[in-house]
ROGU-646291 format. One record per atom (N, C-alpha, C, O): x, y, z; residue in one letter. Coordinates in nm, 4 decimals. Layout:
N
[[X,Y,Z],'A'] ...
// end
This chain:
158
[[5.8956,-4.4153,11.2571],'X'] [[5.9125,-4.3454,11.1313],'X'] [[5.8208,-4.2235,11.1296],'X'] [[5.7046,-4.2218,11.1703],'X'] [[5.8909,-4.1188,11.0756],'X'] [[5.7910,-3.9912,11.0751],'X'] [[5.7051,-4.0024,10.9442],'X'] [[5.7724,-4.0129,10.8417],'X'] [[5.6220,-4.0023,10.9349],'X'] [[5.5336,-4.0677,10.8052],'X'] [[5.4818,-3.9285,10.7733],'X'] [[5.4749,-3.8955,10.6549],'X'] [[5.4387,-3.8298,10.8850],'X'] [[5.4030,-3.6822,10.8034],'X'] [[5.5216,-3.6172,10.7916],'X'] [[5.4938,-3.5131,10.7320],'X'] [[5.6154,-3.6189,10.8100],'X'] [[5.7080,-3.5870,10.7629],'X'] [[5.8064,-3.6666,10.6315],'X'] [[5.9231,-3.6274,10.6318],'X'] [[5.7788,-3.7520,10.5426],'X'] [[5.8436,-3.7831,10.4400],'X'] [[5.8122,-3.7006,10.3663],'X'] [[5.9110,-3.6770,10.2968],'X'] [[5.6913,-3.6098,10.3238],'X'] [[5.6244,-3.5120,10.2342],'X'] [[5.7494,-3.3863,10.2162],'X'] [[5.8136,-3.3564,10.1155],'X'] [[5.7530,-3.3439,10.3179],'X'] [[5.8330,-3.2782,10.3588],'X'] [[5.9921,-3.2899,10.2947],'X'] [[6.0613,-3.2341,10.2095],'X'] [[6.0020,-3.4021,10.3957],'X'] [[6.1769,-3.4413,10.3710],'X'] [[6.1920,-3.4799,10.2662],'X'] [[6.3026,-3.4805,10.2124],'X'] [[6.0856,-3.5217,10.2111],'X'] [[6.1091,-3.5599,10.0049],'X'] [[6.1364,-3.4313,9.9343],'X'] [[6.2310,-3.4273,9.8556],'X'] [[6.0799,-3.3505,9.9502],'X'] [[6.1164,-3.2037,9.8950],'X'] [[6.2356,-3.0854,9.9396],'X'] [[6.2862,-2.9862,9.8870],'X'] [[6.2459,-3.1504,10.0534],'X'] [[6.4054,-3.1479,10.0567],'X'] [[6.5356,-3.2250,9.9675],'X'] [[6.6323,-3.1817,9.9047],'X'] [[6.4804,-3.3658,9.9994],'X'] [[6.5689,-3.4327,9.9741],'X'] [[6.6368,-3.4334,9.8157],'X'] [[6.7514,-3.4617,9.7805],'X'] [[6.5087,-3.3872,9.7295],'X'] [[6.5100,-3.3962,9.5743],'X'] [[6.5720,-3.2820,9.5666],'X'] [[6.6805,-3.2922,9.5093],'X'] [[6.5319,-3.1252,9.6196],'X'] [[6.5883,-2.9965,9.6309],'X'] [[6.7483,-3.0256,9.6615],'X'] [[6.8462,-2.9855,9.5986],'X'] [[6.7421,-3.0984,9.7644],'X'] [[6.9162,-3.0944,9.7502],'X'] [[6.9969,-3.1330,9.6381],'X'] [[7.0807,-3.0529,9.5968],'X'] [[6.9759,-3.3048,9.5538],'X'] [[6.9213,-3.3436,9.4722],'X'] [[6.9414,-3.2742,9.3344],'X'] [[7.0442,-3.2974,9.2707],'X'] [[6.8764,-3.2167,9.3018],'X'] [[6.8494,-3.1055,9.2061],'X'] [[6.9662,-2.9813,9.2275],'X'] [[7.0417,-2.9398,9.1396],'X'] [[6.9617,-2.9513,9.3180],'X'] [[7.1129,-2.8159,9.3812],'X'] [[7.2452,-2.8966,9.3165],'X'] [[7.3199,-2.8447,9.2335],'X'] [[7.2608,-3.0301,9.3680],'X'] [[7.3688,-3.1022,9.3169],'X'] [[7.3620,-3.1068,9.1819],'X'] [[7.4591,-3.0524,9.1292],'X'] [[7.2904,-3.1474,9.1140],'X'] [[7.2928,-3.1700,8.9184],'X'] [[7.3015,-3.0328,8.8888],'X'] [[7.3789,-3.0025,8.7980],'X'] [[7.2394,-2.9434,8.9451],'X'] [[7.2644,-2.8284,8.8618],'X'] [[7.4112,-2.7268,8.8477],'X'] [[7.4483,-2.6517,8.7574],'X'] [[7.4801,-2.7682,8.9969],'X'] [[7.6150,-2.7827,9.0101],'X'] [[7.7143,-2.8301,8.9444],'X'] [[7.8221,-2.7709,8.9406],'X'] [[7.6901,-2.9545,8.8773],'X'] [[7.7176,-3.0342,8.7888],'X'] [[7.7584,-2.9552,8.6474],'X'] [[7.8699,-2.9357,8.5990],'X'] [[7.6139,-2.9137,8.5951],'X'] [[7.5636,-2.9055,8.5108],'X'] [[7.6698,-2.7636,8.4979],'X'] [[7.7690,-2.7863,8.4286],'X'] [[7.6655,-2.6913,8.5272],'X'] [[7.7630,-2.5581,8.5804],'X'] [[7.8840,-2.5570,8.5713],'X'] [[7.9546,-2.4672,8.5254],'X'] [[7.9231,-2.6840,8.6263],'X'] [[8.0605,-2.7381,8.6286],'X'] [[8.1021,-2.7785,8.5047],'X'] [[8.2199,-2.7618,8.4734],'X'] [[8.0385,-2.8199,8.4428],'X'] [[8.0638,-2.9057,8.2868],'X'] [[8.1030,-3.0339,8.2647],'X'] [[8.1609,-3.0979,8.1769],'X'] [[8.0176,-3.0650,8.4494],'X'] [[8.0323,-3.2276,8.4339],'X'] [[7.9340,-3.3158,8.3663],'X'] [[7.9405,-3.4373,8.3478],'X'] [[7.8560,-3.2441,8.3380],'X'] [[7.7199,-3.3564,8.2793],'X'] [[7.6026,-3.2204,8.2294],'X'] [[7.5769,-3.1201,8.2959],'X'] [[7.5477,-3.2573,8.0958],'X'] [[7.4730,-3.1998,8.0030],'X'] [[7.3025,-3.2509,8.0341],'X'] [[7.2067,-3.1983,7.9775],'X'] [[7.2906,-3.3698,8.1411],'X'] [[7.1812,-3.4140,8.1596],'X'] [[7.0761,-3.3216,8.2712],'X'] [[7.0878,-3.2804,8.3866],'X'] [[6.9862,-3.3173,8.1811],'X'] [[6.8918,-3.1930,8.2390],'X'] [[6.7399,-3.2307,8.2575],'X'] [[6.6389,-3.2183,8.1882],'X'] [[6.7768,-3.2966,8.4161],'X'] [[6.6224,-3.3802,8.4108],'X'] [[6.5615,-3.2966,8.4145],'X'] [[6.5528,-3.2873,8.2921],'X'] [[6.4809,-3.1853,8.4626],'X'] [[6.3588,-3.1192,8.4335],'X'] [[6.3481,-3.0745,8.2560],'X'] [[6.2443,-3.0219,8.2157],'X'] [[6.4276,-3.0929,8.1904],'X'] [[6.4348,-3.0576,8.0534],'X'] [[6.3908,-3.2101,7.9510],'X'] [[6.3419,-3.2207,7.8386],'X'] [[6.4105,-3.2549,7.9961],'X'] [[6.3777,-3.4281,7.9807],'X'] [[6.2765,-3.4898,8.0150],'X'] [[6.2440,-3.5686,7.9262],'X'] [[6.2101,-3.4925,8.1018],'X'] [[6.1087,-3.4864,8.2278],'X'] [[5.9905,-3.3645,8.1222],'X'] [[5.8896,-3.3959,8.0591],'X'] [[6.0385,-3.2602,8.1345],'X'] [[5.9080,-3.1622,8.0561],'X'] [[5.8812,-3.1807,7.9170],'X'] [[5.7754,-3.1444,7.8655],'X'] [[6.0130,-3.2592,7.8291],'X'] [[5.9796,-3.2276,7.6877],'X'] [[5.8759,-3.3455,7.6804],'X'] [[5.8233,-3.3582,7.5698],'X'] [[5.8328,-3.4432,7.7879],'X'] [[5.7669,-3.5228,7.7150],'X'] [[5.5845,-3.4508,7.7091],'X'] [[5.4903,-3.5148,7.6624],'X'] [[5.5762,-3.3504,7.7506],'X'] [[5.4868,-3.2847,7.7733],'X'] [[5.4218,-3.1609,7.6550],'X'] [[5.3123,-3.1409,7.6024],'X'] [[5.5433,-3.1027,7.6509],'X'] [[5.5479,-2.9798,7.5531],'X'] [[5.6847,-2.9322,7.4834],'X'] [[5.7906,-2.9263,7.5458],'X'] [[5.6694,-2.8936,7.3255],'X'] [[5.7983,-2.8739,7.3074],'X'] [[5.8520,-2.8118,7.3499],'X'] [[5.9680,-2.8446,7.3747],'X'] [[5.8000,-2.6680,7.3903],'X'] [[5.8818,-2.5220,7.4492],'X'] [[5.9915,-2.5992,7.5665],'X'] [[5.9641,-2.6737,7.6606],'X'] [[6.1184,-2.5500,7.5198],'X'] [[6.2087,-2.5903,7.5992],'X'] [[6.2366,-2.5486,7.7510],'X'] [[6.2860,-2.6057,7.8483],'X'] [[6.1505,-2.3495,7.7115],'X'] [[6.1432,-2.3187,7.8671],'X'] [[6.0073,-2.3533,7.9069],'X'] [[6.0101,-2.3820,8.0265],'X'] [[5.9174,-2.3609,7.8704],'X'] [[5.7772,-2.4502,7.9506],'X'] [[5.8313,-2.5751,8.0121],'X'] [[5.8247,-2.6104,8.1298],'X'] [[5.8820,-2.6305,7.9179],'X'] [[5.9472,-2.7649,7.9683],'X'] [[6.0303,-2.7865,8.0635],'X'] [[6.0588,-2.9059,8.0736],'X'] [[6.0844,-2.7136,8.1433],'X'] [[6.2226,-2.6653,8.1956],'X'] [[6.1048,-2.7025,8.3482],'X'] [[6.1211,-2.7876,8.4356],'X'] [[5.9909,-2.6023,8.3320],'X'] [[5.9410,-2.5630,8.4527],'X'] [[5.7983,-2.6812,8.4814],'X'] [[5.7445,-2.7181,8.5858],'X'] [[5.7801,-2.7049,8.3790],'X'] [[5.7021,-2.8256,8.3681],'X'] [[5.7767,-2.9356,8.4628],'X'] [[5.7582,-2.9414,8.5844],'X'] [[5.8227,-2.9813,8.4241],'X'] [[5.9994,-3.0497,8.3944],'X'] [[6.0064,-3.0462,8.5645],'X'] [[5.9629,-3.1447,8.6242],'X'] [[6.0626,-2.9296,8.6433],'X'] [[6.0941,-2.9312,8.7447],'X'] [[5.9486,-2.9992,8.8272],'X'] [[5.9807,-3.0781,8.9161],'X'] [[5.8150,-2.9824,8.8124],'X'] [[5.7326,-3.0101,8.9192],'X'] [[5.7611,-3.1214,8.8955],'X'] [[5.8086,-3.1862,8.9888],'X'] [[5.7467,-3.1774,8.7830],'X'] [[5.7307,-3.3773,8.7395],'X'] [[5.8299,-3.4230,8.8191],'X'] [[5.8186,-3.5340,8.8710],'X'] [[5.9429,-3.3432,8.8407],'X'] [[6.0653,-3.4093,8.8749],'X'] [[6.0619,-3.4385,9.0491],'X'] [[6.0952,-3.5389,9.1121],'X'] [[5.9978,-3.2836,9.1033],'X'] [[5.9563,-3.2883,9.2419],'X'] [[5.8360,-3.3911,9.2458],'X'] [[5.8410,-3.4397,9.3588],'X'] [[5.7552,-3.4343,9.1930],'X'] [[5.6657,-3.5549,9.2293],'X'] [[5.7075,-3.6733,9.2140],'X'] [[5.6498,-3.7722,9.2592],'X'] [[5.8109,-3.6744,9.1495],'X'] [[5.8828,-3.7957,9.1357],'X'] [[5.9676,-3.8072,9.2380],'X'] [[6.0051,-3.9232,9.2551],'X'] [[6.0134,-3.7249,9.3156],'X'] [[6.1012,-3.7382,9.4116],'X'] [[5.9998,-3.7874,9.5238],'X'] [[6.0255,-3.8961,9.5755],'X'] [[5.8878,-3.7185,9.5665],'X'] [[5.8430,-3.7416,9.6511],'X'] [[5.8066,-3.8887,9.6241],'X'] [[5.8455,-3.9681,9.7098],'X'] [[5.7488,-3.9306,9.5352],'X'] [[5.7144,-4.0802,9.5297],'X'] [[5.8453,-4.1597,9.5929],'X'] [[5.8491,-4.2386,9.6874],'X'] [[5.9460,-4.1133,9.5114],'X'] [[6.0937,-4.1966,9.5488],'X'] [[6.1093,-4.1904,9.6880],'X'] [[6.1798,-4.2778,9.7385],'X'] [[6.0433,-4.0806,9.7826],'X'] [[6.0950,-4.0894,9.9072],'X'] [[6.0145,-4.1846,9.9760],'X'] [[6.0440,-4.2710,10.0586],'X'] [[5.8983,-4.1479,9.9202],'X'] [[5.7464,-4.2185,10.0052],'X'] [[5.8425,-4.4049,10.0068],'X'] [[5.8287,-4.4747,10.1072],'X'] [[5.9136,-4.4472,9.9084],'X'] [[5.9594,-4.5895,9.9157],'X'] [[6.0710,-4.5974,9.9854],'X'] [[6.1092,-4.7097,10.0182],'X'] [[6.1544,-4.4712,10.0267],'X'] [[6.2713,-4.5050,10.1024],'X'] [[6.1925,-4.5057,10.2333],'X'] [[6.2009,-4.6063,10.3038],'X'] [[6.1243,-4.4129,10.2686],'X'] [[6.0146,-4.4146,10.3866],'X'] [[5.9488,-4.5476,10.4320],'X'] [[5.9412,-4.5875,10.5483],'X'] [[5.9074,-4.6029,10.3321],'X'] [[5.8628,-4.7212,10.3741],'X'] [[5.9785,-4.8627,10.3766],'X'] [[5.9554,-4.9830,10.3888],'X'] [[6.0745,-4.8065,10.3638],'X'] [[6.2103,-4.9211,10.3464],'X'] [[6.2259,-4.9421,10.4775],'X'] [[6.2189,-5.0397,10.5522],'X'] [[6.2573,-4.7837,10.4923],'X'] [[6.2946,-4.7313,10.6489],'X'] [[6.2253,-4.8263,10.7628],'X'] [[6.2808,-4.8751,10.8613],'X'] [[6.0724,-4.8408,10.7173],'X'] [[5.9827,-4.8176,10.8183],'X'] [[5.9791,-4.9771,10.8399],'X'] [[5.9498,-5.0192,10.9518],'X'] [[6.0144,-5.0854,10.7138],'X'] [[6.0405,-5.1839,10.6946],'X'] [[6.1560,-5.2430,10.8216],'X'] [[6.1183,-5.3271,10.9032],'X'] [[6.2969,-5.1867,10.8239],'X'] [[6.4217,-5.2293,10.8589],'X'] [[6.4108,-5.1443,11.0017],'X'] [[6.5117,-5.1366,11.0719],'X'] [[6.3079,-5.0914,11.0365],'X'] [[6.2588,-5.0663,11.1608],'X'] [[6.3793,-4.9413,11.1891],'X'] [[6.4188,-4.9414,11.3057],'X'] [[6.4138,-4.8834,11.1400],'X'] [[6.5665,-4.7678,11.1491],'X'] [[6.5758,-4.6903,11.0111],'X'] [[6.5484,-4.7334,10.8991],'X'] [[6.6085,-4.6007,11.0375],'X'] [[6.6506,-4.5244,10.9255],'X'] [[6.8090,-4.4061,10.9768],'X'] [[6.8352,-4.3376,11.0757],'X'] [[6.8729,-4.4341,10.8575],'X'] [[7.0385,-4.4245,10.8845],'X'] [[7.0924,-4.3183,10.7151],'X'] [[7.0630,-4.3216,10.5956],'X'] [[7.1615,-4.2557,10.7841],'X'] [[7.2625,-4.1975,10.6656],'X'] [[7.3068,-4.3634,10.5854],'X'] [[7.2328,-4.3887,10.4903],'X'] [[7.3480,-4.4044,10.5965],'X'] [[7.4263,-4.5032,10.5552],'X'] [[7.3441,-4.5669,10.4749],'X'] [[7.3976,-4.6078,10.3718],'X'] [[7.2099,-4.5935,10.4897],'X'] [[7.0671,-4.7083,10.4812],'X'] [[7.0975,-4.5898,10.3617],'X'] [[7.1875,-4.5911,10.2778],'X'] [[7.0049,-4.5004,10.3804],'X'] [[6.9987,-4.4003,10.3216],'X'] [[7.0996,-4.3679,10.1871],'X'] [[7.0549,-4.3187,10.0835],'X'] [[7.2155,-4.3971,10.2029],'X'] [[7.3308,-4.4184,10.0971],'X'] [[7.3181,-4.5197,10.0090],'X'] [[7.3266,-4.4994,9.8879],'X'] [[7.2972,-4.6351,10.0589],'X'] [[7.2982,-4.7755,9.9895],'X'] [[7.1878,-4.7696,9.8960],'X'] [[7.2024,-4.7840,9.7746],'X'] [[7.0469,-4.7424,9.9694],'X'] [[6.9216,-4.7363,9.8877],'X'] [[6.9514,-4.6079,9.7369],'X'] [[6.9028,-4.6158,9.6241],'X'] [[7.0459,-4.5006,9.7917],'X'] [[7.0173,-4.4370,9.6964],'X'] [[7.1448,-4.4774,9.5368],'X'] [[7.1616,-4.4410,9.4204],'X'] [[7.1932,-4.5555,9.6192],'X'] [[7.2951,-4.6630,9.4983],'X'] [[7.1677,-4.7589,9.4340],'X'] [[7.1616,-4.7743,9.3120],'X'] [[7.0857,-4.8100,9.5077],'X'] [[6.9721,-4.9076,9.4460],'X'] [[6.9063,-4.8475,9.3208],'X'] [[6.8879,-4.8972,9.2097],'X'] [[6.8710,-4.7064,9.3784],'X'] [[6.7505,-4.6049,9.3417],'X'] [[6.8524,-4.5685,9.1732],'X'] [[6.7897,-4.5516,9.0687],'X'] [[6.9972,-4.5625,9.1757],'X'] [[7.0844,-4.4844,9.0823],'X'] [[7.1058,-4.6139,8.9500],'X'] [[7.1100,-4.6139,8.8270],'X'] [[7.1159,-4.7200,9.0648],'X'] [[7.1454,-4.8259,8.9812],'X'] [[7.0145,-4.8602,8.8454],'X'] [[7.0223,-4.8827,8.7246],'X'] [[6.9110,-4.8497,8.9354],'X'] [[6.7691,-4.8561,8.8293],'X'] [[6.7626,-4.7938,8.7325],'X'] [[6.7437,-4.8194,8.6136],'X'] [[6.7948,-4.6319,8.8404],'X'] [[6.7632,-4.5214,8.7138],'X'] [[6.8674,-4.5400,8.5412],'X'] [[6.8373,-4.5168,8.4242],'X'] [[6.9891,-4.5903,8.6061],'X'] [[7.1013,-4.5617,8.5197],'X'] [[7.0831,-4.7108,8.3839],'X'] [[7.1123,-4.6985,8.2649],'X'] [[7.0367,-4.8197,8.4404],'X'] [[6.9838,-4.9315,8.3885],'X'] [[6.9009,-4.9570,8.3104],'X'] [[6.9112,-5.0090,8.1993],'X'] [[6.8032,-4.9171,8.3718],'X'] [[6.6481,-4.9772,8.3479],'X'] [[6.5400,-4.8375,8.2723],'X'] [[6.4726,-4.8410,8.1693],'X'] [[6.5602,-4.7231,8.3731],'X'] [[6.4741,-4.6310,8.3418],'X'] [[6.5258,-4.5517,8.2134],'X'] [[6.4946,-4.5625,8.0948],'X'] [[6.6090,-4.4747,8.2739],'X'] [[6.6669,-4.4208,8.1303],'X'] [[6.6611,-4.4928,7.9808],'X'] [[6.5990,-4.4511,7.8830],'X'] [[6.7285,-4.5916,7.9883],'X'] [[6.7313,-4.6634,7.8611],'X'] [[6.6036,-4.7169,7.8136],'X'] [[6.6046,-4.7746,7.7049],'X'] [[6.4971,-4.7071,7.8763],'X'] [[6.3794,-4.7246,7.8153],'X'] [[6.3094,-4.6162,7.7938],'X'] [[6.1882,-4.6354,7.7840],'X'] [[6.3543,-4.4853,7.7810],'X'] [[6.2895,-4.3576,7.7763],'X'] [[6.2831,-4.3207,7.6569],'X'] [[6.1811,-4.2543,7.6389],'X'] [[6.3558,-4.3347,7.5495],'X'] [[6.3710,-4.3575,7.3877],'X'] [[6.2865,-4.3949,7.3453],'X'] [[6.2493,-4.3284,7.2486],'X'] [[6.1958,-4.5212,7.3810],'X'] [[6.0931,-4.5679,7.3867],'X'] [[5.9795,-4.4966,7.3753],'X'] [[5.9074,-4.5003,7.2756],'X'] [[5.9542,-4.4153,7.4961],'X'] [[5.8389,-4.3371,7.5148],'X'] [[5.7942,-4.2239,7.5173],'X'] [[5.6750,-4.1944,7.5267],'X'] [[5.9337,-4.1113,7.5049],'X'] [[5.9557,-4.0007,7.4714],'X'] [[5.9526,-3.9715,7.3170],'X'] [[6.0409,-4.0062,7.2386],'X'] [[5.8071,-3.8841,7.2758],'X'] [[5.7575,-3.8579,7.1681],'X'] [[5.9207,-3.7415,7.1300],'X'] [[5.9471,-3.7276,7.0106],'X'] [[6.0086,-3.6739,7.2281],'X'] [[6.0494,-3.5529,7.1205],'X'] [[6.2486,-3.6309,7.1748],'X'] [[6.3418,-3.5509,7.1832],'X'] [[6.2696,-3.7716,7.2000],'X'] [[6.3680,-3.7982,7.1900],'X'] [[6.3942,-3.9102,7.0830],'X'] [[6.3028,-3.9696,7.0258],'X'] [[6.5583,-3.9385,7.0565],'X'] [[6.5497,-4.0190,6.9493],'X'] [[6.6277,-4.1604,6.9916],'X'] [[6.7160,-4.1596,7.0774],'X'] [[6.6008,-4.2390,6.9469],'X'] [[6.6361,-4.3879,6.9795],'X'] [[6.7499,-4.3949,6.8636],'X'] [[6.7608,-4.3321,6.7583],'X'] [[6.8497,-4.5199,6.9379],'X'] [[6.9238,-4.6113,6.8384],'X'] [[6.8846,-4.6439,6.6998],'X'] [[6.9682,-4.6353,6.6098],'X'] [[6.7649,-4.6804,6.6768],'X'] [[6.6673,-4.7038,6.6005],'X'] [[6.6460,-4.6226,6.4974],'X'] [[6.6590,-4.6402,6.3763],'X'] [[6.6121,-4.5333,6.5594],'X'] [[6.5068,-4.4132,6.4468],'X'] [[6.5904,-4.3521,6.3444],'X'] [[6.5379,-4.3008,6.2456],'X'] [[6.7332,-4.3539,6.3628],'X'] [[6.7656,-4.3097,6.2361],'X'] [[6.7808,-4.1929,6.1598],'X'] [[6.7081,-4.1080,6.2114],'X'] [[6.8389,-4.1467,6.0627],'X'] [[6.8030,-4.0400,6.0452],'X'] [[6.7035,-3.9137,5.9793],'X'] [[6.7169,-3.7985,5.9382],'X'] [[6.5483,-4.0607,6.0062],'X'] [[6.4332,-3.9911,5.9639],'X'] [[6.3618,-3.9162,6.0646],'X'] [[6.2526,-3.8620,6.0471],'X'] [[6.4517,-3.9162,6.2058],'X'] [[6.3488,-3.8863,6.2974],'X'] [[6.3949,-3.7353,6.3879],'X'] [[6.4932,-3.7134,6.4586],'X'] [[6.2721,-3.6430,6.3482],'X'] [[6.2475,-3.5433,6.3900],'X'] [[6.2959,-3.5207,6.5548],'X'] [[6.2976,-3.4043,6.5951],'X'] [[6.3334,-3.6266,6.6459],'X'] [[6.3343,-3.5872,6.7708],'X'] [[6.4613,-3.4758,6.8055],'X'] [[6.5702,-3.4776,6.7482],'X'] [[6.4203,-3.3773,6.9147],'X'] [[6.5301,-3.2536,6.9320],'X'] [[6.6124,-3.3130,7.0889],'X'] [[6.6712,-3.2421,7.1706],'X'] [[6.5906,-3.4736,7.0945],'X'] [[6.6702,-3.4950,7.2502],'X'] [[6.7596,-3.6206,7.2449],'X'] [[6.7357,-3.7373,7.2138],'X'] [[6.8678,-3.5581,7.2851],'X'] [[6.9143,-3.7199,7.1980],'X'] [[6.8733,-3.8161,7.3099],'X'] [[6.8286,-3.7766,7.4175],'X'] [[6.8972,-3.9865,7.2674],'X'] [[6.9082,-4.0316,7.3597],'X'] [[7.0350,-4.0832,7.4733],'X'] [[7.1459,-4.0973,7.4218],'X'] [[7.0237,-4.1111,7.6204],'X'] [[7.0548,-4.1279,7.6897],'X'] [[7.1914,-4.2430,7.6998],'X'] [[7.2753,-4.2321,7.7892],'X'] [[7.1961,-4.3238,7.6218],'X'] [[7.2643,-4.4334,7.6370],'X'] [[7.3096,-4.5111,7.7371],'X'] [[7.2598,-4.5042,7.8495],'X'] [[7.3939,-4.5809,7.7118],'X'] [[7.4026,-4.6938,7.8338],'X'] [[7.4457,-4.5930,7.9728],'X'] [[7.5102,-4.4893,7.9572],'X'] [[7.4150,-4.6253,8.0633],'X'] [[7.4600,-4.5254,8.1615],'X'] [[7.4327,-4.4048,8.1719],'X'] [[7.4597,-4.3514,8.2795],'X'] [[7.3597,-4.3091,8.0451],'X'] [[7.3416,-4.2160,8.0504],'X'] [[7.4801,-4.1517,7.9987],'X'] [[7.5216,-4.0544,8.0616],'X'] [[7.5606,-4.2024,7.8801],'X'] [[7.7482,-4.1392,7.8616],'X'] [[7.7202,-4.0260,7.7788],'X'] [[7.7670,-3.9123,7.7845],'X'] [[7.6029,-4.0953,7.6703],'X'] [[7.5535,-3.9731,7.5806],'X'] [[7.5339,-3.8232,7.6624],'X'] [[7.5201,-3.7212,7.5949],'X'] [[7.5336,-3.8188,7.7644],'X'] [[7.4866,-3.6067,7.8171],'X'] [[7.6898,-3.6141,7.8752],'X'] [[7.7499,-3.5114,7.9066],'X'] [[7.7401,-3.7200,7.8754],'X'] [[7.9039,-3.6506,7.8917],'X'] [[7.9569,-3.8131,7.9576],'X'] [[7.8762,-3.8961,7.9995],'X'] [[8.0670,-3.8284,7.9558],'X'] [[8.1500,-3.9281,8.0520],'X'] [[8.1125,-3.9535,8.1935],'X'] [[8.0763,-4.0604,8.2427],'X'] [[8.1252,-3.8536,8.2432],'X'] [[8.1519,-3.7901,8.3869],'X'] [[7.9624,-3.8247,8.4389],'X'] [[7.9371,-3.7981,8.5564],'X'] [[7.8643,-3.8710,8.3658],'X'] [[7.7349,-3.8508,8.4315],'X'] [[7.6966,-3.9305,8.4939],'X'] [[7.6073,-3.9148,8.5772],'X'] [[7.7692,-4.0639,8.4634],'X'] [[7.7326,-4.1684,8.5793],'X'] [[7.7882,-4.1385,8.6848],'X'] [[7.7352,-4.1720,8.7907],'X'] [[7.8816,-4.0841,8.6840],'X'] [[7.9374,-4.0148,8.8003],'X'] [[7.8458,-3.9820,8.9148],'X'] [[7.8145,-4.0420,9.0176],'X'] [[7.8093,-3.8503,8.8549],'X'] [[7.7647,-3.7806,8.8419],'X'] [[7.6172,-3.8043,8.9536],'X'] [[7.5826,-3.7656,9.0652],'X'] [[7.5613,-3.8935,8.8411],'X'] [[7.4182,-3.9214,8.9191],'X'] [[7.4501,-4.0445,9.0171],'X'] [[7.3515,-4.0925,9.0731],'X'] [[7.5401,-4.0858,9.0373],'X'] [[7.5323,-4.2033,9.1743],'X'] [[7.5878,-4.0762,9.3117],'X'] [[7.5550,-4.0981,9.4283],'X'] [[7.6472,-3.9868,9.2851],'X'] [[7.7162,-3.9064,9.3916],'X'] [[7.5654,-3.8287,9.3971],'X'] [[7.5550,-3.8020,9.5168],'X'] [[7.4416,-3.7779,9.3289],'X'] [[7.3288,-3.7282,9.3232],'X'] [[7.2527,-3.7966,9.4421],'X'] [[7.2383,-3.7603,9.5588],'X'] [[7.2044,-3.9181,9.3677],'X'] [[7.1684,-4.0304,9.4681],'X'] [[7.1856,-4.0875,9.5933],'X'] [[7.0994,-4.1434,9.6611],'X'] [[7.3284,-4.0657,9.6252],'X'] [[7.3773,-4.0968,9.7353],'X'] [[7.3323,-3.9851,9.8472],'X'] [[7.3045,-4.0021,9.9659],'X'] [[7.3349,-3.8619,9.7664],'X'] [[7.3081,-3.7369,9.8623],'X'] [[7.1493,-3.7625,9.8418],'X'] [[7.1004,-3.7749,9.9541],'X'] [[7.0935,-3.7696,9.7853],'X'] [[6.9383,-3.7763,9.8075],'X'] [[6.9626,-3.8668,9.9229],'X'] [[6.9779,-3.8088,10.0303],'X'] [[6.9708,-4.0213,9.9240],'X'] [[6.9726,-4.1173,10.0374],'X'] [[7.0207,-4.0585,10.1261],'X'] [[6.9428,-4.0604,10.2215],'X'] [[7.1027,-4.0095,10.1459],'X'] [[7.1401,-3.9817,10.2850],'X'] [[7.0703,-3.8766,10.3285],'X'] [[7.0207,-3.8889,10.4405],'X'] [[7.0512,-3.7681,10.2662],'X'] [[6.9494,-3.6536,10.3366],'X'] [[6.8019,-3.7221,10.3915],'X'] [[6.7536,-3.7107,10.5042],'X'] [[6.7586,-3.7810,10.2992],'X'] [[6.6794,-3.8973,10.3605],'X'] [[6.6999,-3.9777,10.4636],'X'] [[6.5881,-4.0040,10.5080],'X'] [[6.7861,-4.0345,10.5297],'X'] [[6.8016,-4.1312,10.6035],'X'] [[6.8226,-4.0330,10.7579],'X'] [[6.7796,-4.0439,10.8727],'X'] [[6.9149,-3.9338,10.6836],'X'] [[6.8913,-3.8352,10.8293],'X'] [[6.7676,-3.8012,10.8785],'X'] [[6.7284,-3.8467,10.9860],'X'] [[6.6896,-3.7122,10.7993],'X'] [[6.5808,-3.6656,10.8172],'X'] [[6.5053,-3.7756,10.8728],'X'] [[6.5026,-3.7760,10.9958],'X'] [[6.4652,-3.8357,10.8353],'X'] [[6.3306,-3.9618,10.8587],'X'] [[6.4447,-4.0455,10.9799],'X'] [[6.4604,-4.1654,10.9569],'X'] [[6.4941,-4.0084,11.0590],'X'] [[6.5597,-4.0712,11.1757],'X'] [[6.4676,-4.0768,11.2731],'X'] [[6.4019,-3.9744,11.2916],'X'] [[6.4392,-4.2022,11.3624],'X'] [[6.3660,-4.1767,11.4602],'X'] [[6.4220,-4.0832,11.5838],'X'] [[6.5303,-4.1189,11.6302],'X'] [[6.3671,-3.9813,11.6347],'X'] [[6.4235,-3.9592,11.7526],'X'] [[6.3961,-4.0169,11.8949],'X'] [[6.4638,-3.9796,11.9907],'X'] 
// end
């Protein structure tokens, strides 16, 4: 496993990643704007947040890779394919677990809950993430998949 190289290939991998959603986003397949989501929990300014937003998002990627890296390094191989599956694992969480608890902890989004006393300017996410459009679960498992696999290439032993 190339271990100084996951640093690297993580900032690829999210860059590609990121190229894809914003494609998306362009397209008018999905309204979900992780560096915009990602920054507001920081500051309201929507463009501070934007750029805020994007580093959080690149350190988060790299963390995410540093664990496919060590999956890799686990199953003694690293594969496009490996690389695919994990990033169905990685989509499945996000789309499950993470998101839907972000309502929670995001001071400028609004929960099921809150009603219509609450000041937040983001809506929330809902099951799957349907709230930013239909099309976003889509959306982010075809994201994921390309993260995994740019990953699985890269971090290939030669």
């Amino acid at each position: 496993m190339d271990w100084a190289g996951w640093g690297l290939f993580g900032l690829v991998a999210t860059a590609a990643l990121t190229a894809a959603l914003i494609t998306a986003q362009l397209a008018g397949l999905t309204r979900l704007d992780l560096p915009l989501v990602l920054g507001t929990l920081v500051t309201e300014d929507p463009d501070r947040a934007r750029v805020i937003g994007f580093f959080m998002h690149l350190g988060a990627g790299q963390g995410f890779a540093l664990g496919y890296a060590a999956t890799f390094a686990l199953l003694h191989r690293a594969t496009w394919w490996i690389g695919a599956l994990l990033g169905l694992l990685h989509v499945g969480i996000a789309l499950t677990v993470l998101l839907p608890l972000l309502p929670g902890v995001h001071p400028r989004m609004a929960s099921q809950r809150a009603g219509l006393t609450s000041t937040a300017v983001l809506e929330p996410p809902g099951v799957f993430a349907v709230n930013y459009g239909v099309q976003t679960p889509a959306v982010a498992v075809v994201i994921h998949v390309i993260y995994g696999i740019v990953l699985g290439l890269l971090l290939q032993a030669d």
